[in-house]
C-alpha positions in Angstrom: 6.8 11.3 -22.0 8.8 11.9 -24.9 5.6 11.7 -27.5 4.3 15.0 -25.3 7.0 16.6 -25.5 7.5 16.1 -29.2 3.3 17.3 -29.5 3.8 20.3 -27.1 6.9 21.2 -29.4 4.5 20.7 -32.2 2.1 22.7 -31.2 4.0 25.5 -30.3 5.1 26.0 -33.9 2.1 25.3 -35.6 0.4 28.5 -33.2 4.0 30.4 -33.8 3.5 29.6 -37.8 -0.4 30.4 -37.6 0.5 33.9 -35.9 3.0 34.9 -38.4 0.2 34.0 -41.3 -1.9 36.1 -39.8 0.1 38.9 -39.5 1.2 38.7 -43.4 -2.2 38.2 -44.4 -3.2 41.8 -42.7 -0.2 43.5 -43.9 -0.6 42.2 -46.9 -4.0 44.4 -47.9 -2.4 46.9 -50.8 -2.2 50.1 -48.9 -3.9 52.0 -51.7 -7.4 49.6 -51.2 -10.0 52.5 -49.9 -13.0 50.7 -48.5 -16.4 52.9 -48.5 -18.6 51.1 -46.2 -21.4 53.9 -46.4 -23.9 51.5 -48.5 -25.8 54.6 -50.4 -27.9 54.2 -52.6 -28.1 55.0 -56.4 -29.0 58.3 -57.6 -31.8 58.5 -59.8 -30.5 61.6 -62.7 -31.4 61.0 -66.2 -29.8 64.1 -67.6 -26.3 63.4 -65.5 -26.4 59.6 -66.8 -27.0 60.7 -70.2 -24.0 63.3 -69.9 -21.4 60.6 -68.2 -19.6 59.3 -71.1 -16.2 58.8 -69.4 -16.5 55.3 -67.5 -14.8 54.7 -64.3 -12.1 51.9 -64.9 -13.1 48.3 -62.6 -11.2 45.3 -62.0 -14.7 43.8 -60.9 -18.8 44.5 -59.9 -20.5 41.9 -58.2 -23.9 41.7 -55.8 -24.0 39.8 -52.6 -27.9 40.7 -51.2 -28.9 43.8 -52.5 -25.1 45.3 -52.0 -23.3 46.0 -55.0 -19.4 45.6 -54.3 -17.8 47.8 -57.2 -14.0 47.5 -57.0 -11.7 50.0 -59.4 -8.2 50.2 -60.7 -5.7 52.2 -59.4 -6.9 55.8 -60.2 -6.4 59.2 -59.3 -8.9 59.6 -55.9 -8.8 60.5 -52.7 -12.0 59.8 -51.5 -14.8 57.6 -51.5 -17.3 60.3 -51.0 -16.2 61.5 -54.7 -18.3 58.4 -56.6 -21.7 58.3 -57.5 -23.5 55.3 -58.5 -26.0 57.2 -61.0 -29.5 55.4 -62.9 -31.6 56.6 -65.5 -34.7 54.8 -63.7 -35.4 53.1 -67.0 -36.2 49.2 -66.6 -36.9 46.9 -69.7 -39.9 45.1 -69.8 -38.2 41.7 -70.7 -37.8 38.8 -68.7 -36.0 39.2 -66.7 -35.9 43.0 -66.7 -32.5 44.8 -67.1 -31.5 48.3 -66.3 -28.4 50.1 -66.5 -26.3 52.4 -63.6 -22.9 54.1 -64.2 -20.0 55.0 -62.2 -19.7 58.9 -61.8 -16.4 60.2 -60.3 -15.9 64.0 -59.2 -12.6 65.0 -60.0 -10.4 66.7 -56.9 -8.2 69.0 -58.4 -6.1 68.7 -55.0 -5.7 65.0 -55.3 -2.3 63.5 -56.1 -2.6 60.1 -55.0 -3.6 56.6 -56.8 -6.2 54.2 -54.8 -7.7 51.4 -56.0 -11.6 51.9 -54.0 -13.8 49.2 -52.9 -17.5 50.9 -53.2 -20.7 49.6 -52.1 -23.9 50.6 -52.8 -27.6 49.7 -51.6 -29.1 48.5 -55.2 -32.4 47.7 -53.5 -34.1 50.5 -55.3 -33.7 49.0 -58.6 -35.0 45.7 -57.8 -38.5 45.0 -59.9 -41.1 42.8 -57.7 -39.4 39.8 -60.3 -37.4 37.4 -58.6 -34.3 38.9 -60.9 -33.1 41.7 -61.9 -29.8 42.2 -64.7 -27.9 45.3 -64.0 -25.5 46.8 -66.7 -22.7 48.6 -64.7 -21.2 50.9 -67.2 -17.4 50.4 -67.9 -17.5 46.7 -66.2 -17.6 44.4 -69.1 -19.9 41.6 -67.4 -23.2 42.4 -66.1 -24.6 41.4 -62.4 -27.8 39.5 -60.9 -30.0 41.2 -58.4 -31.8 38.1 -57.2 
């Protein structure tokens, strides 16, 4: 009798610990994280790729499928809907074949704020019929792997 008691007590404050966890962990998400969960695509624009010389500063880039997850610093932004993900629709011919895409941000003049913003973007477009694919993402200092 006095083992279940000492379980039931047990349990009770392992589900009362678990709850309080769980909580944290949600509140814990920085409040200045904007997620974009439209999944567009890249924009094919040779002369706005060549003209985009200021880079968009990233904490990371990385592909999971054919989404690429590009998360920045804290920056002045608003909204998601102000990024581009913009290629040249060059390819290399090496093995495997490499291209490059930049991050284009359109400046609101309105916007006060600083967010860190988690973008994704369907990269499908630039995948060759090779198994891989390398993609340079301007301003991120490692590149990624379409496989």
């Amino acid at each position: 009798m006095m083992r279940t008691g000492v379980s039931l007590l047990l349990l009770a404050f392992v589900l009362l610990y678990s709850c309080k966890t769980q909580k944290k962990a949600a509140e814990s998400i920085p409040p200045e994280l904007v997620m974009d969960e439209s999944f567009r695509k890249p924009v094919n624009d040779k002369a706005l790729f060549a003209q985009t010389t200021d880079m968009v500063p990233m904490d990371t880039a990385f592909i999971v499928s054919d989404t690429l997850h590009i998360i920045t610093k804290r920056i002045l932004g608003c909204d998601a809907e102000n990024f581009k993900l913009i290629w040249n629709g060059n390819k290399t011919k090496s093995l495997p074949p490499q291209t490059s895409v930049k991050l284009f941000q359109q400046v609101d003049a309105a916007c006060k704020e600083r967010h860190k913003f988690h973008l994704l973007y369907n990269v499908s477009p630039l995948h060759l019929k090779q198994d891989t694919t390398i993609i340079k993402v301007g301003g991120w200092k490692n590149v990624v792997t379409l496989l």
